[in-house]
C-alpha positions as CSV (number, residue, x, y, z in Angstrom):
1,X,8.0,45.5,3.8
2,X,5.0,47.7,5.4
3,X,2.6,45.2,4.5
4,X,3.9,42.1,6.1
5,X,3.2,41.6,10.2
6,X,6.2,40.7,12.0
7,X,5.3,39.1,15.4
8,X,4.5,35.9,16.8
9,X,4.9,32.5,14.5
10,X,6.2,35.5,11.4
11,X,10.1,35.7,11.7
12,X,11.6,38.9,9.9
13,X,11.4,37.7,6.0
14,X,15.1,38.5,6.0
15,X,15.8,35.4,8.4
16,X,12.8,32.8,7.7
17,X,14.8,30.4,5.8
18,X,18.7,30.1,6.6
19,X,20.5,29.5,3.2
20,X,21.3,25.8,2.1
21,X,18.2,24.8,4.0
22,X,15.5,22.7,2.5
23,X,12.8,21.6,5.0
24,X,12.5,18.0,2.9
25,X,16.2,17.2,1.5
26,X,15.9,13.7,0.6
27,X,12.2,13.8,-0.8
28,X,9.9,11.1,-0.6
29,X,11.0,7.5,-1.1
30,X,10.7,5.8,-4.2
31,X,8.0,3.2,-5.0
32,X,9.2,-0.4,-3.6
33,X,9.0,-3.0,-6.7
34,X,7.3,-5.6,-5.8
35,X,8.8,-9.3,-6.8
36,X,6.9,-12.1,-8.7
37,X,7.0,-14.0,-5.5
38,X,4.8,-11.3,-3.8
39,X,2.1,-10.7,-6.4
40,X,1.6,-14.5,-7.0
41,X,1.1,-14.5,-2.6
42,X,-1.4,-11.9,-2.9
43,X,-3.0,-13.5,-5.5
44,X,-3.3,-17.2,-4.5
45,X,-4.5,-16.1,-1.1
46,X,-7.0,-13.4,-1.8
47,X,-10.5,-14.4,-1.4
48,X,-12.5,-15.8,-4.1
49,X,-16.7,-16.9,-4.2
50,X,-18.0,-20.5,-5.0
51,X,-21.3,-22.3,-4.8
52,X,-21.4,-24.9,-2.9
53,X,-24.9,-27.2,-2.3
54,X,-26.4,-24.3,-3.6
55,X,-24.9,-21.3,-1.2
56,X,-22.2,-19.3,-2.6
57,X,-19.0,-19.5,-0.2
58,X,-15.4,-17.3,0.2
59,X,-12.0,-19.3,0.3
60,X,-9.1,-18.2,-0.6
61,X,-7.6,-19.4,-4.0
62,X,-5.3,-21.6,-2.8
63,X,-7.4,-23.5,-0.7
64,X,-10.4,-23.9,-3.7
65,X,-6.6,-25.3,-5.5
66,X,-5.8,-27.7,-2.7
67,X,-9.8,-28.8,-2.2
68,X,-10.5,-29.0,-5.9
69,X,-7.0,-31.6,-6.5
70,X,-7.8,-33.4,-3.0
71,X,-11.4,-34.1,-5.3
72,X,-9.8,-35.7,-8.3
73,X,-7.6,-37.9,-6.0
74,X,-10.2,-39.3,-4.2
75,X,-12.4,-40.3,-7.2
């Protein structure tokens, strides 16, 4: 027990850690699952590249959905 300092911030080895004590009892949390609904959101409104009159634009998916069926109506 010679070699280990006692003093400040380095308690007495015999009382560091009170018995039954765990500094992180319920670990971390699981991994939240995420739902169709969610992954089809992320996807439909993550940004995605076009050309249009030659310069390549970002919309998001849904919107190049919307513009490209608004297209076909009008024709």
């Amino acid at each position: 027990m010679a070699d280990y300092e006692v003093g400040y911030k380095k308690p007495p080895r015999h009382s560091q850690f009170k018995p039954g004590n765990r500094a992180n009892p319920h670990g971390r949390g699981k991994r939240k699952r995420r739902t169709e609904t969610e992954i089809v959101y992320e996807v439909m409104n993550g940004p995605a590249e076009f050309r249009q009159g030659g310069k390549s634009k970002r919309a998001s998916r849904i919107e190049l959905l919307i513009r490209a069926d608004s297209d076909h109506v009008e024709a």
